[in-house]
PAZAPA-4460 file (N, C-alpha, C; in steps of 0.05 Angstrom, whole numbers, plus 32768, in hexadecimal, padded with zeros to 4 digits):
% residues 88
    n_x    n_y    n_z   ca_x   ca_y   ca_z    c_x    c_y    c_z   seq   type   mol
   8660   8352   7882   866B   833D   7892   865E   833D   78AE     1      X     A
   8659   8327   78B6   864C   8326   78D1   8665   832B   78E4     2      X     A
   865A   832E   78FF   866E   8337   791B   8676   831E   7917     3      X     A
   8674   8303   791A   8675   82EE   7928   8691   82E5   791F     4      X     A
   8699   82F6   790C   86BC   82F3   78FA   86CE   8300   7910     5      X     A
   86C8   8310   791B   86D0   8329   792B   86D7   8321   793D     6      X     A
   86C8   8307   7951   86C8   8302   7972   86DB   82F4   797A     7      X     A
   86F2   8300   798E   8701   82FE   7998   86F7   82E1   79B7     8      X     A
   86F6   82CA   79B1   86EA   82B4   79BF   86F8   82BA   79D9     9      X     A
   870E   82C0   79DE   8721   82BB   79F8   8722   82DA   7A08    10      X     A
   871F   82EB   79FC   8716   82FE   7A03   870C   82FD   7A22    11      X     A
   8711   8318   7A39   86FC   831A   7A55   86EC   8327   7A4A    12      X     A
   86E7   8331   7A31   86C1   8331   7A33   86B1   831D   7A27    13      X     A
   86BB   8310   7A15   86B8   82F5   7A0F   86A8   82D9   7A2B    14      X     A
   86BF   82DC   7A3E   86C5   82D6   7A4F   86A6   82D3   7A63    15      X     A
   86AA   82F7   7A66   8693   82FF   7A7B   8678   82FA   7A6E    16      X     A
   8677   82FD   7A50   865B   82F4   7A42   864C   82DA   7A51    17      X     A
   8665   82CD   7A4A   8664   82AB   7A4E   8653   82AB   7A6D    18      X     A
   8665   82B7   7A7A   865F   82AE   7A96   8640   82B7   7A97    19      X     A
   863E   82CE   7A98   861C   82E0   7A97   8605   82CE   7A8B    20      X     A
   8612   82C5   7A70   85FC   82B8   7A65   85FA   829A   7A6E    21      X     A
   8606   828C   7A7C   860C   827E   7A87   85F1   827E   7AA8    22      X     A
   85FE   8294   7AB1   85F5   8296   7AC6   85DA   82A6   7AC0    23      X     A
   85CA   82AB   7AB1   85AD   82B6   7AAD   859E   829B   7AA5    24      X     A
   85AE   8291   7A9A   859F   8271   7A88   859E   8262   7AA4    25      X     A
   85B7   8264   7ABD   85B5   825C   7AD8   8594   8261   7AE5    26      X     A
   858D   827A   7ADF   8586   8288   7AFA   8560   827F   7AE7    27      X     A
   8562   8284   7ACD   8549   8272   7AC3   8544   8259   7AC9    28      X     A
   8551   8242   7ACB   854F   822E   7AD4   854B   8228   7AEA    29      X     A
   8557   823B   7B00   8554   8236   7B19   8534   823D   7B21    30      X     A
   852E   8259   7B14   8518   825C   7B1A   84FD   824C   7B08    31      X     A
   84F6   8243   7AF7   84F5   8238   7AF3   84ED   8214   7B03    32      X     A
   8509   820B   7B10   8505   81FA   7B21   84F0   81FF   7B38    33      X     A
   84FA   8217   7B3D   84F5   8227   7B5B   84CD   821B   7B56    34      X     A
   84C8   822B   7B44   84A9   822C   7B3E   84A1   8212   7B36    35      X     A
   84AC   81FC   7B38   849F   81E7   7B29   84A9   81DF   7B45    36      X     A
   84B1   81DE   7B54   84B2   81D9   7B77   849A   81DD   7B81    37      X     A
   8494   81ED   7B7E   8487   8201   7B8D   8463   81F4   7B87    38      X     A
   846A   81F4   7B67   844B   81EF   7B5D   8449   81CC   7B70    39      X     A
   845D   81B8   7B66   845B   819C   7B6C   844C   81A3   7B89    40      X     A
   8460   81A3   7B99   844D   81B2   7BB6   8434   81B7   7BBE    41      X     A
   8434   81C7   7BB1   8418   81D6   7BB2   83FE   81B1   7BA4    42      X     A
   8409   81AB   7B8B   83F9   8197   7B7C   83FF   8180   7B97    43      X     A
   840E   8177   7BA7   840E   8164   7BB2   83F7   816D   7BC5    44      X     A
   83FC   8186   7BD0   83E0   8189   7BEB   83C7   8183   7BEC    45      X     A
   83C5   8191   7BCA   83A7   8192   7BC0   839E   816E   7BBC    46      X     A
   83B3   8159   7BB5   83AA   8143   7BAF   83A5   8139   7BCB    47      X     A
   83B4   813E   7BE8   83AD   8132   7BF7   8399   813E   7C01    48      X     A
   8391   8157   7BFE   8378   8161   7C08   8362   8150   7BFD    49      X     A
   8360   814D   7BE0   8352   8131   7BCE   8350   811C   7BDC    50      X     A
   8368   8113   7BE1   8366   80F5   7BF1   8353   80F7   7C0B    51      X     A
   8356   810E   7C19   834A   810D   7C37   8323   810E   7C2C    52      X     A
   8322   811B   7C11   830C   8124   7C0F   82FC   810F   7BFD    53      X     A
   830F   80FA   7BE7   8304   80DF   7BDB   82FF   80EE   7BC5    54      X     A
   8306   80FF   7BB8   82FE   810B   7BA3   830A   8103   7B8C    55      X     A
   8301   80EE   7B7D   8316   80DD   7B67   831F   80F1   7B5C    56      X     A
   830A   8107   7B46   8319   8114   7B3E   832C   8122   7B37    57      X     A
   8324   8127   7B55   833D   8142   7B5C   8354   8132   7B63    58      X     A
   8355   8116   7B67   836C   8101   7B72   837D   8104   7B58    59      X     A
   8370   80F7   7B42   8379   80F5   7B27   8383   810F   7B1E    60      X     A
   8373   8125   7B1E   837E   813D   7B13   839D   8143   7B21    61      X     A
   839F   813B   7B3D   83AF   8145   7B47   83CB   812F   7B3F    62      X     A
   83C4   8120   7B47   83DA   8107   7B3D   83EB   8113   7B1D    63      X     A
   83D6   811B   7B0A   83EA   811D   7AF1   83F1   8136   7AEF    64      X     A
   83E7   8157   7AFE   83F7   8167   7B0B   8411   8162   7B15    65      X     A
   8417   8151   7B29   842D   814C   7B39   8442   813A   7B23    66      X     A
   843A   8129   7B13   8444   8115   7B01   8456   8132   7AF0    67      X     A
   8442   8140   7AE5   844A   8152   7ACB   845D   8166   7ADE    68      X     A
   845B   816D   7AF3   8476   817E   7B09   848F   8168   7B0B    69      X     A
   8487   8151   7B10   84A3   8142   7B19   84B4   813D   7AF8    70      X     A
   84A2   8138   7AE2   84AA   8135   7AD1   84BA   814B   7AC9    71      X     A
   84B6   8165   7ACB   84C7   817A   7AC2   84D7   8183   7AD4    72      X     A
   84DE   8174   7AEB   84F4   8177   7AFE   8506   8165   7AF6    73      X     A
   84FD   814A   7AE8   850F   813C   7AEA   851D   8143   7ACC    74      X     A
   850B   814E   7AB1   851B   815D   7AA5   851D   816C   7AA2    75      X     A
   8524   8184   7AB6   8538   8197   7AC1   8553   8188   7AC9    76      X     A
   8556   817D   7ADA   8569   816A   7AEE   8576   815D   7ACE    77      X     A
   8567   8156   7ABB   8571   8146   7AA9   8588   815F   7A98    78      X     A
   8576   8176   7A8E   858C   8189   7A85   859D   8197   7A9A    79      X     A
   859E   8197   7AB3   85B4   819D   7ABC   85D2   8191   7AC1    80      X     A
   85C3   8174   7ABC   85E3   815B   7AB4   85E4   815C   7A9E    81      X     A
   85D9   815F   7A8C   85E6   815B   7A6C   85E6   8171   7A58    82      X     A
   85DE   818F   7A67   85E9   81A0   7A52   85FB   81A9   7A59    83      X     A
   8615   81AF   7A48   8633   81BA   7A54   8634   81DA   7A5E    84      X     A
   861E   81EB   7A57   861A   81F9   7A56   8618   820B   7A75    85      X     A
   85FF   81F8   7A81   85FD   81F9   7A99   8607   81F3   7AAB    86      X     A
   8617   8206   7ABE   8626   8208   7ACF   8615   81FB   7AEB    87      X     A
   861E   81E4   7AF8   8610   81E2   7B14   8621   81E7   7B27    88      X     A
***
C-alpha cells in the first residue's frame, strides 16, 4: 500500500509541509523574477549603447533580448494570479 492512504490532510505537519512548499516554490519564483530583472536591464543598456553607436545589429539583437525578458515577466506575473498555489 502506498503512504498516500495514511496522510492525515489537516494535520500541523501536514499543515507546515504546505506552507514550506509553498514558500520554496515562493522563493523560486521570486528569484527567478529577480534574474530576469536584472538580465532585462542589463539587455536594455546594451541596446541603447547600440542606438548611440547605429549598430542595427546589435539594435535588433537587443530588442528581441528585452522582448523574450518582458515576455517571461509577464508570464511569471501571469502564474502568480492564476495559480492557487502561489501565495502573493
Amino acid at each position: 500500500m502506498s503512504s498516500k492512504y495514511f496522510t492525515i490532510k489537516n494535520s500541523l505537519f501536514a499543515e507546515t509541509e504546505k506552507a514550506m512548499t509553498d514558500f520554496c516554490y515562493n522563493l523560486f519564483l521570486s528569484d527567478a523574477v529577480n534574474q530576469c530583472a536584472d538580465q532585462l536591464v542589463k539587455a536594455e543598456e546594451a541596446y541603447n549603447d547600440a542606438l548611440l553607436r547605429d549598430d542595427e545589429d546589435l539594435i535588433e539583437q537587443k530588442k528581441l533580448e528585452m522582448q523574450a525578458y518582458q515576455s517571461s515577466l509577464a508570464l511569471t506575473a501571469y502564474m502568480f494570479n492564476e495559480v492557487g498555489e502561489v501565495s502573493t
